[in-house]
C-alpha positions as CSV (number, residue, x, y, z in Angstrom):
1,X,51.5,-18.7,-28.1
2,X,47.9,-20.2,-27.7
3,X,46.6,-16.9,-29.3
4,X,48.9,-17.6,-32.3
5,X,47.8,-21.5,-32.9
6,X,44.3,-20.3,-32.2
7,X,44.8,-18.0,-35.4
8,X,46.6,-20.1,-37.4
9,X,43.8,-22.7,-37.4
10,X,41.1,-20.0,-37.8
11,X,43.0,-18.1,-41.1
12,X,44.0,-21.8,-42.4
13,X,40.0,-22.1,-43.2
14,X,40.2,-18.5,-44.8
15,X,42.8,-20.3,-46.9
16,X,40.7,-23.0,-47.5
17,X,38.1,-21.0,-48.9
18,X,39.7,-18.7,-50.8
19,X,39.6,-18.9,-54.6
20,X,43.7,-19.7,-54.9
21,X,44.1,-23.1,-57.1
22,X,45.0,-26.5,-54.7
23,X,48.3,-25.8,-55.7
24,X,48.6,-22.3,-54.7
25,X,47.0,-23.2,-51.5
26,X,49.3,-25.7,-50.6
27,X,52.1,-23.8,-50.9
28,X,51.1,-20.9,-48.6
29,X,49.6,-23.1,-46.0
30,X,53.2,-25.1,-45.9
31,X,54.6,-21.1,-45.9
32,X,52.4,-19.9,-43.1
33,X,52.8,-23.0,-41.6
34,X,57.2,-23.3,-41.7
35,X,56.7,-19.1,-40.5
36,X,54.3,-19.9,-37.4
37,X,56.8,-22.9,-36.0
38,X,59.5,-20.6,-36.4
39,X,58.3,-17.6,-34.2
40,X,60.1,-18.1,-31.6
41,X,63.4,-18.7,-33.1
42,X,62.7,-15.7,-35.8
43,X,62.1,-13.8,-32.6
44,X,64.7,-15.0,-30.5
45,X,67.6,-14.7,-33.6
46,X,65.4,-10.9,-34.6
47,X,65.4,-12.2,-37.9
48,X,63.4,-9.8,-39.9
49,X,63.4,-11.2,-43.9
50,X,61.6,-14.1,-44.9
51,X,61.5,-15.1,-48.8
52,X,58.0,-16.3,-49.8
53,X,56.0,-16.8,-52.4
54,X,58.9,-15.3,-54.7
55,X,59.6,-12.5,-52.8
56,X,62.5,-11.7,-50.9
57,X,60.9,-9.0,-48.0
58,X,62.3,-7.0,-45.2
59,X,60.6,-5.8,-42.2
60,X,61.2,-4.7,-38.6
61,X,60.7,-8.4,-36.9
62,X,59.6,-11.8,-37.6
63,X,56.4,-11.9,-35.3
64,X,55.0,-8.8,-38.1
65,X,56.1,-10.4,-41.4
66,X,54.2,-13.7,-40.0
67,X,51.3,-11.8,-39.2
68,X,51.0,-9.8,-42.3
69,X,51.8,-13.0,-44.4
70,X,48.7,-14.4,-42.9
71,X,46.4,-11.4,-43.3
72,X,47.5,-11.3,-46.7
73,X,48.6,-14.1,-48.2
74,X,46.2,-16.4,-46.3
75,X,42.8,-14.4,-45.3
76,X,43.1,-12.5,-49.1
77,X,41.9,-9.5,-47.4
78,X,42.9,-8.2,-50.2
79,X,42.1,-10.6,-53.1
80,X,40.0,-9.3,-56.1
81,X,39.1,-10.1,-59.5
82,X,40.1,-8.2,-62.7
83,X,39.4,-8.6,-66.3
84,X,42.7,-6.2,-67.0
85,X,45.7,-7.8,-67.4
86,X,47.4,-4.7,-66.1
87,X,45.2,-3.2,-63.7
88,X,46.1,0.0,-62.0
89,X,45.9,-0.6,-57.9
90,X,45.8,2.2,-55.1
91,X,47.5,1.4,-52.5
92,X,47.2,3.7,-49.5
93,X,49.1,3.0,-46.2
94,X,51.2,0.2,-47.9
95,X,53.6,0.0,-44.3
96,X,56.5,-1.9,-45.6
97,X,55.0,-3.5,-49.0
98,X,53.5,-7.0,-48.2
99,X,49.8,-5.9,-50.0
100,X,52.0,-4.6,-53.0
101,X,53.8,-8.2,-53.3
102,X,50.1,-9.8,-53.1
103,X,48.9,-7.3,-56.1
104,X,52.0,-8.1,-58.1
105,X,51.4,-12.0,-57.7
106,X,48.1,-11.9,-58.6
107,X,48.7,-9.2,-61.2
108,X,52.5,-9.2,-62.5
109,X,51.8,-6.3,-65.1
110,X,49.9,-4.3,-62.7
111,X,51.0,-0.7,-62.0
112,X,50.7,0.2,-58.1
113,X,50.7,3.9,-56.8
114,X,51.9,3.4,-53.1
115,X,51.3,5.7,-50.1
116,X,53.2,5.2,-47.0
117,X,53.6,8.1,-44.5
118,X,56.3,6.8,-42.1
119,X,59.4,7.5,-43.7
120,X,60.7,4.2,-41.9
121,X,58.6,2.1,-43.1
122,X,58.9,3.9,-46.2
123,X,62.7,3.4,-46.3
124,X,61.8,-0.2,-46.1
125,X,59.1,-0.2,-48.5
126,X,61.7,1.6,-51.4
127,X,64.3,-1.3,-50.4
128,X,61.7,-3.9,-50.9
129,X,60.9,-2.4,-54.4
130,X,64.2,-2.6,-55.6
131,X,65.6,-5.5,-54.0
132,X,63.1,-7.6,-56.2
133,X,63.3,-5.5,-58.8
134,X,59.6,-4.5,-59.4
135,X,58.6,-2.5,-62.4
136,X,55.6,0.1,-62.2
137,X,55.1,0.3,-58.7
138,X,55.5,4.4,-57.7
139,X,55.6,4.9,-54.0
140,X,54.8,8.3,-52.4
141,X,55.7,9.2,-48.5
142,X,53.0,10.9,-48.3
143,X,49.5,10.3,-45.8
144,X,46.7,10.3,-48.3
145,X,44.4,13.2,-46.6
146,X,41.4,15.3,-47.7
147,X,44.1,18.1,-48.2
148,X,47.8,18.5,-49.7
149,X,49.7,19.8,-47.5
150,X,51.5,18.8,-44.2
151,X,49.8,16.9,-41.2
152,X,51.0,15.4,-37.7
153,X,51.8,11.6,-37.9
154,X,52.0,9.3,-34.5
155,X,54.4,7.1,-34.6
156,X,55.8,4.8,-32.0
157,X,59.9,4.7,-31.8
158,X,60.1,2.0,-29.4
159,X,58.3,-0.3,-32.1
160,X,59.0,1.1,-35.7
161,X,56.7,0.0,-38.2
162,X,53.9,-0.3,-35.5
163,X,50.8,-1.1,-37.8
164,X,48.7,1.3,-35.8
165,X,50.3,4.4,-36.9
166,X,48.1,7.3,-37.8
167,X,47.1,11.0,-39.0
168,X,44.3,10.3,-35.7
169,X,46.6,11.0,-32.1
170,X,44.3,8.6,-30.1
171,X,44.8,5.9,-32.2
172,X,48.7,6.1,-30.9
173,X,49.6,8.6,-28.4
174,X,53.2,8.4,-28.8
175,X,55.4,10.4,-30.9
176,X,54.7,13.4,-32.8
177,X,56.0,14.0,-36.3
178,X,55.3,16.0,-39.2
179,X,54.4,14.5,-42.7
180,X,53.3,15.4,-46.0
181,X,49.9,14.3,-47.3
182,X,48.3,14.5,-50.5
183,X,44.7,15.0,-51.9
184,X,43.6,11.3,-52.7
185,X,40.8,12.7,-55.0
186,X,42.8,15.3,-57.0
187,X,45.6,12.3,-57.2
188,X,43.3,10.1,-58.9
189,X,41.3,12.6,-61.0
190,X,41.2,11.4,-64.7
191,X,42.5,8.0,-63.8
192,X,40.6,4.7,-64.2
193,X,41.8,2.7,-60.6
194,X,40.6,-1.1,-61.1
195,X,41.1,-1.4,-56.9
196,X,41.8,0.8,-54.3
197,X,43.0,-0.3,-51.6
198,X,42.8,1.2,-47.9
199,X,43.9,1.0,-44.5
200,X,44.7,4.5,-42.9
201,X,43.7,3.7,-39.3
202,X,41.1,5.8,-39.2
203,X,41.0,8.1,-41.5
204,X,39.2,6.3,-44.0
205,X,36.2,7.8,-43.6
206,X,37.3,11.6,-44.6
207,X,39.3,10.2,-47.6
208,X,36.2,8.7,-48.7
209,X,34.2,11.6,-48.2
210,X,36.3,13.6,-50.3
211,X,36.5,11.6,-52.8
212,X,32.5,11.3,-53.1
213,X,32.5,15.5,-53.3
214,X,34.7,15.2,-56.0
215,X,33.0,13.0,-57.9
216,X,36.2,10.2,-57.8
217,X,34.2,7.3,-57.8
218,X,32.9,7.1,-60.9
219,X,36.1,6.1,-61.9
220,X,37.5,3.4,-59.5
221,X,35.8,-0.2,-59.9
222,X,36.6,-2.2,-56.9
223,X,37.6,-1.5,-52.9
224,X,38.9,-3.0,-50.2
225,X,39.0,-0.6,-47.1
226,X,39.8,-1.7,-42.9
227,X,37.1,0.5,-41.2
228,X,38.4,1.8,-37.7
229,X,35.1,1.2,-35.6
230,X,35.5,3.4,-32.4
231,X,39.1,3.8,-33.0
232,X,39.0,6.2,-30.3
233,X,37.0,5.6,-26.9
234,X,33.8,7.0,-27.2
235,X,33.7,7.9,-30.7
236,X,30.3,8.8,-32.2
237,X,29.6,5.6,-34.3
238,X,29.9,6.3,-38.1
239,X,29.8,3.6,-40.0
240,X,26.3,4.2,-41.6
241,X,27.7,7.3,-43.2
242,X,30.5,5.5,-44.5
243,X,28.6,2.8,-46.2
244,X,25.6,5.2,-48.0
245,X,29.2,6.9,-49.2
246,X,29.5,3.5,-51.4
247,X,25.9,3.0,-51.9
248,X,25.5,6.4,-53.8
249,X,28.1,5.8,-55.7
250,X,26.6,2.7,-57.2
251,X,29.1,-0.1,-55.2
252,X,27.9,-3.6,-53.6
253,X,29.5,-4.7,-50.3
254,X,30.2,-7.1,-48.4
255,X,31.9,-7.4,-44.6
256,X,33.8,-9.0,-42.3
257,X,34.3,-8.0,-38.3
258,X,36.9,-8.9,-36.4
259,X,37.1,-8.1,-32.5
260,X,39.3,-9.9,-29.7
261,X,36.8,-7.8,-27.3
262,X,33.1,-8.5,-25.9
263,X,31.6,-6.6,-28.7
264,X,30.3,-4.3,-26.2
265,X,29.0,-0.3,-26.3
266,X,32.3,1.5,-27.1
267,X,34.9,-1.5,-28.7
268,X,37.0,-1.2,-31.2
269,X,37.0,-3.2,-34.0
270,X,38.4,-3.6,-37.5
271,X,35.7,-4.1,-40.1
272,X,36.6,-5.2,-43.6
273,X,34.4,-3.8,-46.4
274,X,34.7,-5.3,-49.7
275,X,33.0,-3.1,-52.5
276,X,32.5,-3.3,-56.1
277,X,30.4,-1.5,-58.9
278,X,26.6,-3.1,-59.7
């Protein structure tokens, strides 16, 4: 519980910072707040909907919908600025929808393609959708890959909805399934994406790599991507390669990362990159 308070402090000067009016960032700090005191009876009761912001959402258990409402809603990992008033967002690995409620409150008339490979988070996500009625978001169970086709997925059925899920075995060595995955670049082909949004665990780097050969980013203003740094014990580092990806293609960054380790040879981390056109 000291871990929790800890991160409550530490994402309530996120929140501070952010760009939300005084208003807004009253009312999700008394959110966040109101969520946090109630972990243990949310766990205790295995509540798992809370109704925030507008937004009536479902998940597997309280403990994740308070943690995601504070990576999204209160660290804006996700936040960007648009000039459109109905941009068209990316979403890939969209779990059980809490980014897609963030893009449709800052953006109401924004249209959302959604990629979610677990078809029970997936299940969840489609319930979410219609439950508060949200027009143009699409929502694909498929893994976005460097190929159409079919992949294997890890999953974990003792905890469904387990954020680490992936296309990568070592990021969770637990159950095997098959799913279908599409060809990000050929997806978005001829289509002008205001923000793309990932967070693939893992494989963010060959999406992006594909989507450089085919010549993809000329056409997609703004990113926000999780990079998996050593997402697998003594993976070769590779994070240089990802970010001269975005620097031929023209994009400015900025990052963030975030490790409960020593930082030492061979840690994993998350690293935020932020990334938007000159």
């Amino acid at each position: 519980m000291s871990l929790i308070i800890y991160l409550f402090f530490i994402d309530c000067i996120y929140l501070y910072k952010s760009p939300w009016p005084i208003l807004i960032k009253l009312k999700i700090f008394i959110i966040y707040f109101l969520l946090t005191i109630f972990l243990p009876f949310g766990n205790f009761f295995r509540l798992k909907e809370i109704y925030v912001m507008g937004y009536r959402i479902k998940g597997f258990d309280f403990r994740t919908l308070q943690f995601l409402f504070g990576e999204v809603f209160v660290r804006n990992e996700y936040y960007f600025d648009c000039d459109a008033q109905s941009p068209l967002i990316v979403d890939c690995g969209a779990e059980i929808g809490f980014t897609m409620f963030f893009f449709k409150y800052l953006f109401p008339k924004s249209t959302i393609l959604a990629f979610e490979p677990d078809p029970t988070s997936f299940a969840l996500l489609n319930e979410n959708i219609r439950n508060n009625k949200l027009s143009n978001v699409i929502a694909y169970n498929r893994a976005v890959s460097d190929k159409t086709g079919a992949s294997f997925f890890y999953v974990d059925e003792e905890n469904p909805g387990n954020l680490r899920m992936s296309l990568i075995k070592g990021r969770l060595p637990k159950k095997e399934i098959k799913v279908s995955t599409i060809r990000l670049s050929r997806k978005l082909k001829g289509r002008h994406v205001d923000y793309l949004k990932m967070d693939i665990e893992g494989y963010e780097s060959i999406v992006l790599s594909d989507l450089n050969i085919e010549g993809t980013f000329k056409d997609i203003d703004q990113l926000g991507i999780e990079f998996h740094h050593h997402i697998i014990s003594g993976q070769e580092s590779s994070f240089s390669s990802f970010l001269k990806i975005l620097e031929k293609n023209g994009y400015e960054y900025q990052m963030y990362a975030s490790s409960f380790s020593s930082a030492m040879k061979d840690d994993f981390q998350d690293i935020m990159v932020w990334a938007s056109k000159k």
